[in-house]
N, C-alpha and C positions, 0 to 999 in steps of 0.2 A: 504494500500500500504506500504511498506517495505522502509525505507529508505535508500541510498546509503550507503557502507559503504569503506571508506578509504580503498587507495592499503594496506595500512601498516596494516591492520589489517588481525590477526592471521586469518587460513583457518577454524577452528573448528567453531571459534566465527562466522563469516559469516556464516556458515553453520545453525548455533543455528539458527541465524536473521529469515534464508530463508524457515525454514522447517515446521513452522506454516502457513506462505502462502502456503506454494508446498502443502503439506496435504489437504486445506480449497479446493484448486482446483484441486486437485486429486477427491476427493472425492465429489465433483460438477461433476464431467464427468459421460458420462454413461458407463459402464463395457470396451464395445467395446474400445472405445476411453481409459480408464484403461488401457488395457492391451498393447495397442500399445505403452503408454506414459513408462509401465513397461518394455516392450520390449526395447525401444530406448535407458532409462536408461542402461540397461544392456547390448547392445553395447556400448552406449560410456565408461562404465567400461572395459568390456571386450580389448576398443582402448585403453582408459590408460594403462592396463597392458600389452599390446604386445608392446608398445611408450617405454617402460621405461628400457627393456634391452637394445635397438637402443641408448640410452643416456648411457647407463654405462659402456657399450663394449669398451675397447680399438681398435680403428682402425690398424691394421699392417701397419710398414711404406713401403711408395713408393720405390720399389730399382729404382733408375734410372741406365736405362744399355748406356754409351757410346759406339760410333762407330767411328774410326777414319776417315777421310773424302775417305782413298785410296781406303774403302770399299765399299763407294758410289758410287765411279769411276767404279769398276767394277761392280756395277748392269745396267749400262747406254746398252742397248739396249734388254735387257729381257723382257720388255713391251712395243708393239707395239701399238703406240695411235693411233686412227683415224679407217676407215672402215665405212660402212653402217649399223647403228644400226635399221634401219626398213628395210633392206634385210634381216638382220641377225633373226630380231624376226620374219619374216615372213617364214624365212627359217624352225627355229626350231617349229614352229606353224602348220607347211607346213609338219614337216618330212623329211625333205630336210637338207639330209647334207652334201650338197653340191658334189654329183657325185658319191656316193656311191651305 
C-alpha cells in the first residue's frame, strides 16, 4: 500500500509514489478490464485538457445597459396578464383558433 502523501508535495513526486502500485494493478487485471481502465484514463486527460482553456480565457465584461424609469411607464399595458391557460392549450391542441 502506498503511503499518503502531503498537499505540499510536488505533482511529479506523487506521481513517482503512485505508478509502481497503478502498474502492479494494471497488470493484475485481465485485458478487458485493461483497456476500459486505458480508456477512462484517456478521458479524464482528454477533460483536463478541454478544463484548462475555460480557466485561462479572459471573461468579457458585463455592459450593464440602464433604462430610465419614464421608459417603464410606457411599457404599462402591452402585456395582458391573466386568461385561461387550459382553454388556450386546449384551443391550440384542438386547432382552434378561436373563430377562424
Amino acid at each position: 500500500m502506498v503511503a499518503t502523501t502531503p498537499v505540499t508535495a510536488k505533482p511529479k513526486a506523487r506521481a513517482a509514489r503512485f505508478r509502481p502500485e497503478l502498474l502492479q494493478v494494471f497488470d493484475g487485471l485481465p485485458l478487458p478490464q485493461q483497456k476500459e481502465v486505458l480508456n477512462f484514463a484517456r478521458f479524464l486527460r482528454q477533460q483536463i485538457k478541454t478544463e484548462e482553456p475555460l480557466l485561462t480565457t479572459p471573461q468579457p465584461p458585463i455592459e450593464l445597459r440602464t433604462a430610465p424609469p419614464t421608459t417603464l411607464a410606457a411599457l404599462t399595458g402591452l402585456v395582458h396578464l391573466g386568461g385561461d391557460a387550459l382553454a388556450d392549450t386546449e384551443a391550440l391542441y384542438d386547432n382552434d383558433t378561436g373563430g377562424n
